[in-house]
C-alpha positions in Angstrom: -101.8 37.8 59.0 -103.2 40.5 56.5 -102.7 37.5 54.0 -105.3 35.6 56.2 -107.8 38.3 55.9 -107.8 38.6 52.0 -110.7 37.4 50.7 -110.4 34.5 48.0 -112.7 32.8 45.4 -112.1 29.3 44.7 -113.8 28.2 41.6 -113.8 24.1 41.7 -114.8 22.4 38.5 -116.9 19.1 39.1 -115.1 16.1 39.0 -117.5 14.4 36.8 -116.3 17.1 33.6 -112.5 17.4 34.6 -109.8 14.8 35.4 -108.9 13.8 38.8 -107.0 16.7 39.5 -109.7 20.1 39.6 -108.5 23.3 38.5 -108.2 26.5 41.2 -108.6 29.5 40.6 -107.6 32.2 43.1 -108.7 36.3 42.7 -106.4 38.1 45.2 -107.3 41.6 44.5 -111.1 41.8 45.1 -112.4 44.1 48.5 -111.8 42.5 51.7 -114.6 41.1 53.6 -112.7 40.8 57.2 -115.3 38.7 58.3 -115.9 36.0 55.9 -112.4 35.7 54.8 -112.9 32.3 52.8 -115.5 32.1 50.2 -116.4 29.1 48.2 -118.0 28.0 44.9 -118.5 25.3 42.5 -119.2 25.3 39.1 -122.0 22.8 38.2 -125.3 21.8 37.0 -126.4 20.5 40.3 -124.9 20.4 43.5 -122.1 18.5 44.8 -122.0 15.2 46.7 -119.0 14.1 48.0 -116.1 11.6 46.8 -117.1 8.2 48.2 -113.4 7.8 47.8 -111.6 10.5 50.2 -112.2 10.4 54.0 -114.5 13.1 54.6 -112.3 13.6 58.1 -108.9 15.0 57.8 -108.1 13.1 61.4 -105.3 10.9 60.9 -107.2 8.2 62.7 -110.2 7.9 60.7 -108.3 5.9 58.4 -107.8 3.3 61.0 -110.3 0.4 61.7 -112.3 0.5 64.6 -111.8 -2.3 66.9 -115.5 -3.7 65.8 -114.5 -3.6 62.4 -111.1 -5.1 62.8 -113.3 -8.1 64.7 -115.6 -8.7 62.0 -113.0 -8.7 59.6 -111.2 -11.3 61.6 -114.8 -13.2 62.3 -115.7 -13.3 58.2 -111.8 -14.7 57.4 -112.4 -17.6 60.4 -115.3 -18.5 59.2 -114.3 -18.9 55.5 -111.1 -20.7 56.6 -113.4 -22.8 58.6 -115.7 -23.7 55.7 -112.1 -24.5 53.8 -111.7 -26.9 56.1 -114.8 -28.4 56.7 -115.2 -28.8 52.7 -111.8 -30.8 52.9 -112.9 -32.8 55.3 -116.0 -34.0 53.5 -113.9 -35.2 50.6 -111.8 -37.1 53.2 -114.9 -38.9 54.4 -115.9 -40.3 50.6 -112.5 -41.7 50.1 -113.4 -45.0 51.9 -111.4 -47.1 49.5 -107.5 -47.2 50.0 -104.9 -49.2 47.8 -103.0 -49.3 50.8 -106.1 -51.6 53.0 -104.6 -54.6 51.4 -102.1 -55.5 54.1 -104.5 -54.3 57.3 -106.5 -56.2 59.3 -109.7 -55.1 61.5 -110.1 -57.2 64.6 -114.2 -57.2 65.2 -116.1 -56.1 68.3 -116.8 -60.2 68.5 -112.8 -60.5 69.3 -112.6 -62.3 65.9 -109.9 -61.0 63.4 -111.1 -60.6 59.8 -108.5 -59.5 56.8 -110.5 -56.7 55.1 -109.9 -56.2 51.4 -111.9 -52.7 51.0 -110.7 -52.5 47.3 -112.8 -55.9 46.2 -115.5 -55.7 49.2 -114.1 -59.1 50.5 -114.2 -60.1 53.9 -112.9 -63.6 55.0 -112.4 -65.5 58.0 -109.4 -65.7 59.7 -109.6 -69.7 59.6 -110.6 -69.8 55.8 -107.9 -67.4 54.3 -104.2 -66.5 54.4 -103.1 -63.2 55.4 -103.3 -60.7 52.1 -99.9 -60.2 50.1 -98.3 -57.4 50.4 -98.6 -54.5 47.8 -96.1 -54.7 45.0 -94.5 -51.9 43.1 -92.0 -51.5 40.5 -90.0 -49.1 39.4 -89.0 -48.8 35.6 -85.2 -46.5 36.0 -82.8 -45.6 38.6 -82.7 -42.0 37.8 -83.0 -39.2 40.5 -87.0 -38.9 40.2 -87.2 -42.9 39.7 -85.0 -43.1 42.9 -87.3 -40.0 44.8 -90.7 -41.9 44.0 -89.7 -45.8 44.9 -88.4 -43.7 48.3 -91.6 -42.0 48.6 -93.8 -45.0 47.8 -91.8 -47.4 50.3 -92.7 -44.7 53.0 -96.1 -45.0 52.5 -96.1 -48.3 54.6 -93.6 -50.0 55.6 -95.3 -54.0 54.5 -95.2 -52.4 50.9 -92.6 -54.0 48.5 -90.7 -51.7 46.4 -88.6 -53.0 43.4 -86.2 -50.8 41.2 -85.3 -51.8 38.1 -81.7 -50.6 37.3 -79.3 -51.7 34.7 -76.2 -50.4 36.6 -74.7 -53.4 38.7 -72.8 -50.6 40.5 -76.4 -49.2 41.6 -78.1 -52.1 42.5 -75.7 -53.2 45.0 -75.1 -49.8 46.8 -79.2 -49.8 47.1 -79.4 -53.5 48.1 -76.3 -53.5 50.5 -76.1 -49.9 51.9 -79.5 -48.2 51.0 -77.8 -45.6 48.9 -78.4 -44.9 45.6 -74.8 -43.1 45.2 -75.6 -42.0 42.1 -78.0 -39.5 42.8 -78.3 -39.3 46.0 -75.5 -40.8 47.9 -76.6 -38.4 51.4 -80.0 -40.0 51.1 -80.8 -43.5 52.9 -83.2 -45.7 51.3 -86.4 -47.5 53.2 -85.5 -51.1 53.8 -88.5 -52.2 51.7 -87.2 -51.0 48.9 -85.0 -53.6 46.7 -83.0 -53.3 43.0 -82.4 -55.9 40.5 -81.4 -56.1 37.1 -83.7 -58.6 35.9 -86.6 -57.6 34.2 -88.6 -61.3 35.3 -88.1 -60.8 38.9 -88.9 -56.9 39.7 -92.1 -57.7 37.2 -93.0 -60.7 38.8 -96.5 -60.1 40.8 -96.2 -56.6 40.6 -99.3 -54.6 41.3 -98.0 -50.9 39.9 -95.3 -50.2 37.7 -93.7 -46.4 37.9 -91.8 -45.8 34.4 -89.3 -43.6 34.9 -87.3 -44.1 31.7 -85.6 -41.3 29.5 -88.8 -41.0 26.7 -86.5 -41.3 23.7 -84.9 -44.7 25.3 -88.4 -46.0 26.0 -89.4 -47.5 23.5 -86.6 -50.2 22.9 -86.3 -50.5 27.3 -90.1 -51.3 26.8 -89.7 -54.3 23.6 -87.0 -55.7 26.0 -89.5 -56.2 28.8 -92.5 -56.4 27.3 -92.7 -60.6 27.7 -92.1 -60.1 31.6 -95.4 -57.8 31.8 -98.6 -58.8 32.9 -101.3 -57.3 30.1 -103.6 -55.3 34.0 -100.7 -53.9 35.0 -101.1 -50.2 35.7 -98.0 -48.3 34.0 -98.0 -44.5 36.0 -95.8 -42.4 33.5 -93.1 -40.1 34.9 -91.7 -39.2 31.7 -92.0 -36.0 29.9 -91.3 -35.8 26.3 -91.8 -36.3 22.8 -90.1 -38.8 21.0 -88.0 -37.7 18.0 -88.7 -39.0 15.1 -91.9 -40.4 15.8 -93.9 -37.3 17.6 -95.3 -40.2 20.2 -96.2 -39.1 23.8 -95.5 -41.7 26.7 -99.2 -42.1 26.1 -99.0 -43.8 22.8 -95.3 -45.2 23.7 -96.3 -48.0 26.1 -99.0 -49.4 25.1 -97.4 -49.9 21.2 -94.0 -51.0 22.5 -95.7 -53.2 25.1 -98.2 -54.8 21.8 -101.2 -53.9 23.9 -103.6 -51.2 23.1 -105.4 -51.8 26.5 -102.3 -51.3 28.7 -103.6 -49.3 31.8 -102.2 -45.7 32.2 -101.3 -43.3 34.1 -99.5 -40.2 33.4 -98.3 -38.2 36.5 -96.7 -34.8 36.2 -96.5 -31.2 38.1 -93.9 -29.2 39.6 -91.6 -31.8 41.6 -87.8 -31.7 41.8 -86.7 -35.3 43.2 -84.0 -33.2 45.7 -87.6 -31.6 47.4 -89.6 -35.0 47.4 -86.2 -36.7 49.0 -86.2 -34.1 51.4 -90.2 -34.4 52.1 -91.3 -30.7 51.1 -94.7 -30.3 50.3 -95.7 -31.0 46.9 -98.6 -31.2 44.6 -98.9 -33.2 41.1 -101.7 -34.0 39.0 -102.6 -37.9 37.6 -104.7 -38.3 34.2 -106.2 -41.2 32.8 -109.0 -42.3 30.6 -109.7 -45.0 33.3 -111.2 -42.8 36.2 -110.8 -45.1 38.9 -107.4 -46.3 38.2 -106.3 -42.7 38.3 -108.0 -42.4 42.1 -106.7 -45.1 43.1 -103.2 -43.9 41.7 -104.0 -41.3 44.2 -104.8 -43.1 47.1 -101.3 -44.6 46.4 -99.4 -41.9 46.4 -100.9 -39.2 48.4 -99.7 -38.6 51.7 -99.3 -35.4 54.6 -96.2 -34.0 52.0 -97.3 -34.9 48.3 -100.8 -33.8 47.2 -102.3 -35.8 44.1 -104.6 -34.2 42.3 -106.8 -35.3 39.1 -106.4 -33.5 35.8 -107.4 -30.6 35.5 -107.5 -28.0 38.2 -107.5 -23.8 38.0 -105.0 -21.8 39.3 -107.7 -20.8 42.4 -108.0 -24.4 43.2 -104.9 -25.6 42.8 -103.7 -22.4 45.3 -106.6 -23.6 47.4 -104.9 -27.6 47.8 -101.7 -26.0 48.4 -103.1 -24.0 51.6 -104.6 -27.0 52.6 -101.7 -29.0 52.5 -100.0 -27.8 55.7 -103.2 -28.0 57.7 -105.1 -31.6 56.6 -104.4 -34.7 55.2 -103.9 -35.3 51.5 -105.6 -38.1 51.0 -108.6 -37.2 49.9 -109.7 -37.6 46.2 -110.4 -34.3 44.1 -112.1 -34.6 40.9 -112.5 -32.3 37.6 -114.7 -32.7 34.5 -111.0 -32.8 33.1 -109.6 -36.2 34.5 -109.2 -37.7 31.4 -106.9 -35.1 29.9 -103.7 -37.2 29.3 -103.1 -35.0 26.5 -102.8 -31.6 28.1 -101.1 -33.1 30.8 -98.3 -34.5 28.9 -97.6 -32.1 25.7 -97.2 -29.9 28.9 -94.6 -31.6 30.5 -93.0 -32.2 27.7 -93.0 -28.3 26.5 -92.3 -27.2 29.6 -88.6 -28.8 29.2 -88.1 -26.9 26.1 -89.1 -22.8 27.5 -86.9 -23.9 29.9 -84.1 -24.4 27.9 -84.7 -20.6 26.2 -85.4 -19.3 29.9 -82.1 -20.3 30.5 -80.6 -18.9 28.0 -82.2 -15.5 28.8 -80.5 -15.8 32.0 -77.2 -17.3 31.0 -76.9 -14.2 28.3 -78.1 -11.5 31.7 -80.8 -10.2 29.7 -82.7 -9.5 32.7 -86.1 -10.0 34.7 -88.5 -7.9 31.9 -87.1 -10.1 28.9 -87.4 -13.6 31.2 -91.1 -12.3 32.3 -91.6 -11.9 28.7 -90.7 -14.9 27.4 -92.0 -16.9 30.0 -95.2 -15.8 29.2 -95.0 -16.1 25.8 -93.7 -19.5 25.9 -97.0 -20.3 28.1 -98.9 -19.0 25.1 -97.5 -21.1 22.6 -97.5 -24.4 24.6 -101.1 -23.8 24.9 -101.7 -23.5 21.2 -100.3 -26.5 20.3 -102.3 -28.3 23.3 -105.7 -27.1 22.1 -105.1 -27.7 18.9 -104.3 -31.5 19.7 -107.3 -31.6 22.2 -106.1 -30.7 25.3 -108.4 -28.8 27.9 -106.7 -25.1 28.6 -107.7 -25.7 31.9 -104.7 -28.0 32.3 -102.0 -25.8 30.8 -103.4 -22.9 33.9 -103.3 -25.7 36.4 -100.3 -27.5 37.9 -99.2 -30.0 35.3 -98.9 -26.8 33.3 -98.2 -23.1 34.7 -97.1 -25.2 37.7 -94.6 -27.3 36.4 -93.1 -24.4 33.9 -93.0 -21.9 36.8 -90.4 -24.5 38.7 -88.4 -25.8 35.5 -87.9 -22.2 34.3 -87.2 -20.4 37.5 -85.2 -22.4 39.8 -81.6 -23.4 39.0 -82.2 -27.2 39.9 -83.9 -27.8 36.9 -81.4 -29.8 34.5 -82.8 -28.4 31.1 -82.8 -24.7 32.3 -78.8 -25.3 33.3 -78.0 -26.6 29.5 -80.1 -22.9 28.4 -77.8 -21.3 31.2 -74.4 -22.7 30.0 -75.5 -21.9 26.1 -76.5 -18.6 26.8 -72.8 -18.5 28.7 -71.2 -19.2 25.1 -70.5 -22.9 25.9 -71.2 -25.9 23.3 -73.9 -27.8 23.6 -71.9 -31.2 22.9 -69.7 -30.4 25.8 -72.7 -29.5 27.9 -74.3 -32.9 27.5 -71.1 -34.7 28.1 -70.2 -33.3 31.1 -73.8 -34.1 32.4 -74.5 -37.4 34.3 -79.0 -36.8 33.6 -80.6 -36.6 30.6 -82.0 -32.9 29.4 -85.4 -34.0 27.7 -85.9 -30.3 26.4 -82.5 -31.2 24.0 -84.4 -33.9 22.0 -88.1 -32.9 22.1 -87.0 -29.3 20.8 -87.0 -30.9 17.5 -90.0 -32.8 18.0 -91.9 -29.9 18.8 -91.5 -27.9 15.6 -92.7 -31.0 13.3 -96.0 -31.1 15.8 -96.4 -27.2 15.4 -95.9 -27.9 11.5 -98.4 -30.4 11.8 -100.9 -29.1 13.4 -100.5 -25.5 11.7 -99.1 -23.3 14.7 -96.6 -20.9 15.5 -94.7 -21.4 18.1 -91.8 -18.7 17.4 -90.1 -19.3 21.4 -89.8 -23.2 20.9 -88.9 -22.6 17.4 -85.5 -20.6 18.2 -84.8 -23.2 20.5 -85.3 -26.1 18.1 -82.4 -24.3 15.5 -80.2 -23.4 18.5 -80.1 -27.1 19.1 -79.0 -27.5 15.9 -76.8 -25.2 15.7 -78.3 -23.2 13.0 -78.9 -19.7 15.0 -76.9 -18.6 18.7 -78.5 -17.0 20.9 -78.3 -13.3 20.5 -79.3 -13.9 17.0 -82.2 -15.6 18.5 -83.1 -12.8 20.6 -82.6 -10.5 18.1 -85.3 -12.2 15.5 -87.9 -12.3 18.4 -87.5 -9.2 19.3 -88.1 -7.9 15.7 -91.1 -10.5 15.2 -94.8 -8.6 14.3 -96.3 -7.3 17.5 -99.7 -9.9 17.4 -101.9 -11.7 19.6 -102.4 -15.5 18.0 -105.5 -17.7 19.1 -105.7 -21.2 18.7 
């Protein structure tokens, strides 16, 4: 109690000369002043004011919300939600032309049926015209994500024709006779509207979209084979990513050269899918580019449904975050547009880098380095794949936005991806010949490795990541010696 009584001066130094913590200091020994046994002072110019960031009431409850305050917090979150939603609904309400209006009809107030063709601005009588054909799509490949989108298409309506083109017999008659592609996906039935063949003249024949889903360094001679049997409109939607070898080409350049037409439509689609989710009908979201701005909505319109979101090229990580809130609450058919819809560029040296880091995050992971060294190199292989993209005109916009933070998030993270397996299995000491022959999909990342060291040479970049990966596919450097030469690399930050 005595202790109580002892009088003490606390000199407190203002915050605004000292760090956060004052110091105190205590004289125990002066008189005692029974009743003013706490004195206090502060050393400063003026007088005090207190810290706007301490609660200036030591009750424990002071730090709660009060129940107005917790209901306008609540009322200000409603109410932006609710302008979310009415924004999303707007661009619902312009998207008055659907790809998929071809095979509906609209039966007047008059009781006299009209078929409606919103994509022309047609209208005809039902005694001067025969019902509309139905909408024709192809498939180029009867790989797992050609499989996936012919599925997905087909379930978009059920009047919708849906050819694959395979060059297995085996798999064109378990997908004609059982609905099975028992390839790929042998658990998985197919829609009934969706047919294979092996001939080129008959899945081409009429066809209204075509979805390539060929292997990029096997495209080019698939395409010379075909190119007679394809009609010089028809829209080709790219879902290939990669370089070819030895001539640098993106899918881009590919088609139209192999096809002999420089005016081939196209449409490159990428973002972070796996064909297992889209099977399974997860929500998704993808991005289309094209120079032609309306074939890339209605590419959209085509594809877009309550599970896969299509957006146009290119979109920021806040919106992109954004359309995938509003996925599980609207409908995705409604068309958003960017000043970037044109970047085919961005969107495809993405998709075809992406394959590569994935390879070397594999690695990381096959060798246990650990989450600091796959954070690390994750990033850095961001970096260097958006170098090379500027520097060949690509918007950095679309590297941030789902064709490319997106789609390297999923291929370098999660175990499904094929080309972050082969980095897995290498980093686990294993050959990379026995790898790819014990493997029933092609790993793009294997062959545009190489490809992307000749476009970094070209275009005057250093891309040190993508570069160890290149000479561990050719078996110049393993991994640890890899890891060991990055590690010891100069400590710099490179622009474009």
């Amino acid at each position: 109690m005595e202790a109580l009584l002892e009088p003490v001066f606390v000199f407190k130094l203002n915050p605004s000369f000292t760090s956060k913590n004052p110091y105190t200091v205590h004289f125990p020994n002066l008189p005692k002043i029974p009743s003013k046994p706490l004195v206090v002072a502060t050393c400063c110019a003026g007088t005090p004011s207190p810290s706007p960031l301490l609660p200036q009431d030591s009750d424990q409850n002071s730090l709660q919300l009060s129940p107005d305050r917790t209901r306008d917090r609540r009322k200000v979150v409603r109410i932006a939600w609710e302008k979310l939603v009415r924004w999303s609904r707007s661009w619902r309400s312009k998207a008055k032309t659907d790809v998929l209006e071809r095979t509906k009809k609209v039966f007047l107030s008059t009781g006299c049926a009209h078929d409606v063709f919103r994509n022309f601005g047609f209208c005809f009588d039902r005694f001067h015209c025969k019902p509309p054909p139905p909408l024709e799509v192809v498939v180029l490949g009867g790989g797992s994500f050609g499989t996936a989108m012919a599925a997905h298409v087909a379930n978009r309506k059920a009047q919708m024709e849906v050819s694959m083109l395979v060059r297995d017999p085996a798999v064109c008659r378990s997908i004609n006779e059982n609905h099975f592609n028992y390839k790929y996906f042998p658990e998985h039935k197919l829609p009934e509207n969706v047919t294979a063949t092996s001939d080129a003249k008959t899945a081409l024949l009429g066809a209204d979209y075509c979805l390539h889903a060929v292997p990029v360094q096997f495209s080019t001679s698939f395409l010379e084979g075909i190119a007679e049997h394809v009609d010089p409109g028809l829209p080709f939607i790219s879902l290939s990513k990669g370089l070819e070898l030895n001539t640098l080409r993106m899918m881009s350049q590919i088609i139209p050269q192999a096809l002999k037409n420089p005016r081939q439509p196209f449409i490159a689609l990428s973002g972070p899918s796996f064909a297992l989710e889209l099977m399974n009908k997860l929500p998704t979201a993808m991005v289309v580019a094209s120079k032609d701005k309306k074939l890339a909505h209605a590419v959209q319109q085509l594809l877009s449904c309550s599970h896969l979101r299509i957006s146009t090229s290119s979109i920021s990580i806040t919106a992109a975050a954004l359309h995938i809130q509003l996925l599980f609450f609207c409908s995705c058919d409604e068309v958003v547009t960017s000043d970037n819809l044109r970047d085919v560029t961005g969107v495809e040296i993405a998709g075809a880098l992406k394959n590569v880091l994935a390879i070397a995050a594999g690695i990381v992971e096959g060798m246990n380095l650990g989450n600091n060294s796959m954070a690390a190199l994750v990033a850095q292989g961001c970096s260097e794949i958006r170098w090379l993209a500027t520097k060949m005109g690509g918007k950095p916009a679309t590297i941030t936005g789902l064709s490319g933070t997106g789609d390297i998030m999923l291929t370098c993270f999660v175990n499904l991806s094929r080309n972050k397996r082969v980095g897995v299995r290498l980093g686990s000491g294993e050959e990379l010949e026995d790898i790819l022959s014990s493997m029933n999909q092609v790993a793009e990342g294997v062959s545009t490795a190489g490809a992307v060291i000749a476009l970094a040479q070209k275009y005057n970049v250093k891309m040190p990541v993508l570069t160890a990966v290149a000479r561990i596919m050719d078996s110049e450097l393993t991994p640890k010696k890899a890891v060991l030469e990055l590690m010891s690399l100069p400590q710099v930050i490179q622009t474009p």
